[in-house]
C-alpha positions in Angstrom: 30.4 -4.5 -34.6 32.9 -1.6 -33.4 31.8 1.6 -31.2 31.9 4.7 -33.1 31.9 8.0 -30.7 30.5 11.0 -32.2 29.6 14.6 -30.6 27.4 17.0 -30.9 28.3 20.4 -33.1 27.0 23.7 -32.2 23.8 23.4 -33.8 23.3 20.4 -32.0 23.3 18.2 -34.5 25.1 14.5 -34.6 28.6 14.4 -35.9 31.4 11.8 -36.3 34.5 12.2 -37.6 35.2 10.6 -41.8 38.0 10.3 -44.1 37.4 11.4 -47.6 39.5 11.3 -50.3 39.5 11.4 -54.3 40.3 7.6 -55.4 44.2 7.9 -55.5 44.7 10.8 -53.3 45.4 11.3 -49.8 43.0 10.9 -47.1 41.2 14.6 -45.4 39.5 14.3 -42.2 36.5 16.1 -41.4 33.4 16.1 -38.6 30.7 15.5 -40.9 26.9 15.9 -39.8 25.4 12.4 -39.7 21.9 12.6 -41.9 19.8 9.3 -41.3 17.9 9.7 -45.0 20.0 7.7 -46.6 21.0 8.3 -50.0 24.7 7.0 -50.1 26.1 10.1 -50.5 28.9 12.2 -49.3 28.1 16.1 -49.9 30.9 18.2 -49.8 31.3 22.3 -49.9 32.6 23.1 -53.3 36.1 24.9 -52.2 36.5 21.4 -49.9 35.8 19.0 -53.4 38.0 21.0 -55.2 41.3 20.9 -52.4 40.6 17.2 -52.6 40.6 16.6 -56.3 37.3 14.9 -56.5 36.3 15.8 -60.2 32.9 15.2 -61.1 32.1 12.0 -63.6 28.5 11.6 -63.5 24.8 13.7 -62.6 21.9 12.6 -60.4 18.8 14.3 -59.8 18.1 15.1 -56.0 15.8 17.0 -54.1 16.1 19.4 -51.7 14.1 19.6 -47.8 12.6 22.9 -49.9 11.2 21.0 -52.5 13.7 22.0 -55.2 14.9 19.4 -57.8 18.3 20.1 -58.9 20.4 18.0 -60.8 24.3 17.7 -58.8 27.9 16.5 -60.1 28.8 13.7 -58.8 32.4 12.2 -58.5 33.9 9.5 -57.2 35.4 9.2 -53.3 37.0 6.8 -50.7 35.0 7.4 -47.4 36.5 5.9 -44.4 34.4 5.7 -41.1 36.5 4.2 -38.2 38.7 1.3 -39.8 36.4 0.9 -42.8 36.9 2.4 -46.5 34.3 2.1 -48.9 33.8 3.7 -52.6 31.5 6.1 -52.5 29.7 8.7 -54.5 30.4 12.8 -53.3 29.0 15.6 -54.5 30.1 19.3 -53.6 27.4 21.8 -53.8 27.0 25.5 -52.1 23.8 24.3 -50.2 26.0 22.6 -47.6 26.7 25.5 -46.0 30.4 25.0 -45.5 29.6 21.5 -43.5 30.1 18.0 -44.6 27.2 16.1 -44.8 27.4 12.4 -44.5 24.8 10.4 -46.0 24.9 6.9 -45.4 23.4 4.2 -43.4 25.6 3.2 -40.2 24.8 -0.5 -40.8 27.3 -3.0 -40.8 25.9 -4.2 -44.0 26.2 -0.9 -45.5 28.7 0.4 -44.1 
């Protein structure tokens, strides 16, 4: 299995560096905050989903650290993390804060 390096942002939390991308669009990078609860999601700001294209084809339910429930567009994405692409499932959403939040398991099974 490959070495991925990541860093640390200014809140010190883990962050390695993505490709995202609607399904036939370019590719964007971004440092995206590394969130071990995974859910197999990528969560991107609003403004950021809309510059990419990603258009929303589906809902899920989720719920927040706050206890919230909220139900979330979701629309369809390439992720790539070093020199692998998967499909993947993004969702854009004010709550992130202006970060990219990337939800998935860094297992080579998963991943």
């Amino acid at each position: 299995m490959a070495t991925l390096r990541g860093s640390l942002d200014s809140s010190r939390s883990p962050v390695v560096t993505i490709a995202v991308s609607a399904p036939s669009g370019p590719s964007t990078f971004f440092d995206a905050v590394i969130d071990t609860g995974f859910t197999g999601f990528v969560q991107v700001p609003e403004l950021r989903a809309q510059e990419l294209g990603l258009t929303p084809r589906t809902a899920s339910e989720t719920q927040y650290p706050d206890g919230r429930i909220d139900t979330i567009p979701l629309a369809w994405a390439r992720v790539t993390l070093g020199a692998v692409t998967r499909p993947s499932s993004a969702w854009s959403s004010s709550e992130s804060f202006g970060k990219l939040w990337f939800y998935q398991s860094l297992t080579a099974q998963s991943f």
